[in-house]
C-alpha positions as CSV (number, residue, x, y, z in Angstrom):
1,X,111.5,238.9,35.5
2,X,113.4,237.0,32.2
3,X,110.6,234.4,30.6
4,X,110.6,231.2,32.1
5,X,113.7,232.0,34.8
6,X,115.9,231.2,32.4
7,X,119.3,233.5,33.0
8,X,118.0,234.2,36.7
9,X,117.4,230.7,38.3
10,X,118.4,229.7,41.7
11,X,119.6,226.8,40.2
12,X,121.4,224.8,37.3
13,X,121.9,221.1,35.9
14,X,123.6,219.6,33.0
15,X,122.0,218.1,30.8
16,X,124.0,215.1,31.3
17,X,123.4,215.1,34.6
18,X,119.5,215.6,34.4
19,X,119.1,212.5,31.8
20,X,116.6,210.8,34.4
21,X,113.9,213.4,33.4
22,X,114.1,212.4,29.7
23,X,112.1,211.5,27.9
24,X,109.9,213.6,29.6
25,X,106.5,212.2,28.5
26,X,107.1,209.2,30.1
27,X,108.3,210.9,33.4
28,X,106.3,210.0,36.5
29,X,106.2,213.5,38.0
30,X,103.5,216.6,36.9
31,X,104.8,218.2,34.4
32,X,103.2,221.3,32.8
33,X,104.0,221.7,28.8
34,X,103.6,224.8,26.5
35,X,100.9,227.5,28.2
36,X,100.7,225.5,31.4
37,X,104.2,225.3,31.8
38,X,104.1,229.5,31.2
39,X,101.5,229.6,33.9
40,X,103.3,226.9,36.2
41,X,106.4,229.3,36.0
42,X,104.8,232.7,36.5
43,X,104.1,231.8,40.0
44,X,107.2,230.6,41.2
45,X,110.4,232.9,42.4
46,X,113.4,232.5,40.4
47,X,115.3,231.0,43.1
48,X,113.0,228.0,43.9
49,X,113.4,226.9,39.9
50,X,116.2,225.0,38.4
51,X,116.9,224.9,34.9
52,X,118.6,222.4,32.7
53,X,121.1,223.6,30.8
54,X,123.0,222.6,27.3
55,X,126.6,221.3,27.7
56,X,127.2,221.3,24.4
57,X,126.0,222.2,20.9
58,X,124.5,218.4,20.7
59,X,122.8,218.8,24.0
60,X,121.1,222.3,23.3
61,X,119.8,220.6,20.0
62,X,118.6,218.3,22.0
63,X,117.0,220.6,24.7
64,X,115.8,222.5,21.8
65,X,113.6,219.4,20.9
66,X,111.7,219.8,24.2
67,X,108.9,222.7,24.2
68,X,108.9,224.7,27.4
69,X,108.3,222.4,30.4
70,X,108.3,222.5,34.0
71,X,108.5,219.8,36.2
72,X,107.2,219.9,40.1
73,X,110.3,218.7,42.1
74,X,108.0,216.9,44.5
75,X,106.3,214.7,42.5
76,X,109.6,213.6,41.1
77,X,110.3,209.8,41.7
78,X,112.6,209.3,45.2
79,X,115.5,207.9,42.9
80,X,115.2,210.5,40.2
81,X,115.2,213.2,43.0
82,X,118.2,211.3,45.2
83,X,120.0,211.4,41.2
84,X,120.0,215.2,41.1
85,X,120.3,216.1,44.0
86,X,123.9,214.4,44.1
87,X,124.4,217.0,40.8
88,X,123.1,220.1,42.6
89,X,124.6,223.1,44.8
90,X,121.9,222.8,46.8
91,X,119.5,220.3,48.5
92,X,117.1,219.6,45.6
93,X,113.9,219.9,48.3
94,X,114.9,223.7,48.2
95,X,113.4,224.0,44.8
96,X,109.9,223.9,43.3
97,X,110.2,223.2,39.8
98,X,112.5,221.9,36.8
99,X,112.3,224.1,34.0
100,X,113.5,222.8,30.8
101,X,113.5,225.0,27.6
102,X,113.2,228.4,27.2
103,X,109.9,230.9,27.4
104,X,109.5,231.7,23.3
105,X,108.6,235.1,23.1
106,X,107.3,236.3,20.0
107,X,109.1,239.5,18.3
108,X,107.5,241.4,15.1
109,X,108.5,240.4,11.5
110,X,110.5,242.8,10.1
111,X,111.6,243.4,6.5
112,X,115.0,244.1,5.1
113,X,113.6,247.0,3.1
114,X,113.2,248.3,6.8
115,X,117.2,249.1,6.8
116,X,118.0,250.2,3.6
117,X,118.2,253.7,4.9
118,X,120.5,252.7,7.7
């Protein structure tokens, strides 16, 4: 399973089209940040999450800005829902949670005296 759902999702917003969720600390819905959001994630299926992706270099900065998040569809105000749903493939009551950002793994240091012999 990719951290946090990310390239495996069963579904996918713009950011442009998912600017009701922002900013997100003052969303009225649960939303799970950092470990909680890593925990909120882990037990959900890919295809019952929907991420919200960068349209362009500005908006990934912007995404970027967010730490990992995920939002429970249902707790999602009727409006906001009825909003994204219009933006959607698929009926937005199909899907669990909102993810926004991507699961930071963490990778070793390494040292460019590690390649010299390359």
């Amino acid at each position: 399973m990719p951290k946090g759902h990310y390239k495996s999702a069963g579904g996918r917003i713009q950011y442009g089209d998912a600017t009701d969720l922002f900013p997100l600390d003052e969303l009225d819905a649960t939303v799970h940040q950092y470990r909680d959001a890593e925990r909120a994630l882990e037990n959900v299926r890919s295809e019952d999450v929907i991420c919200v992706f960068p349209e362009s270099m500005a908006t990934g900065y912007a995404l970027g800005q967010n730490p990992l998040t995920a939002i429970r569809v249902e707790t999602l105000p009727a409006t906001v829902r009825g909003r994204l749903d219009d933006a959607l493939d698929a009926a937005i009551s199909s899907f669990e949670i909102i993810q926004v950002g991507k699961w930071v793994t963490s990778s070793p240091n390494r040292s460019l005296s590690e390649y010299e012999t390359a």
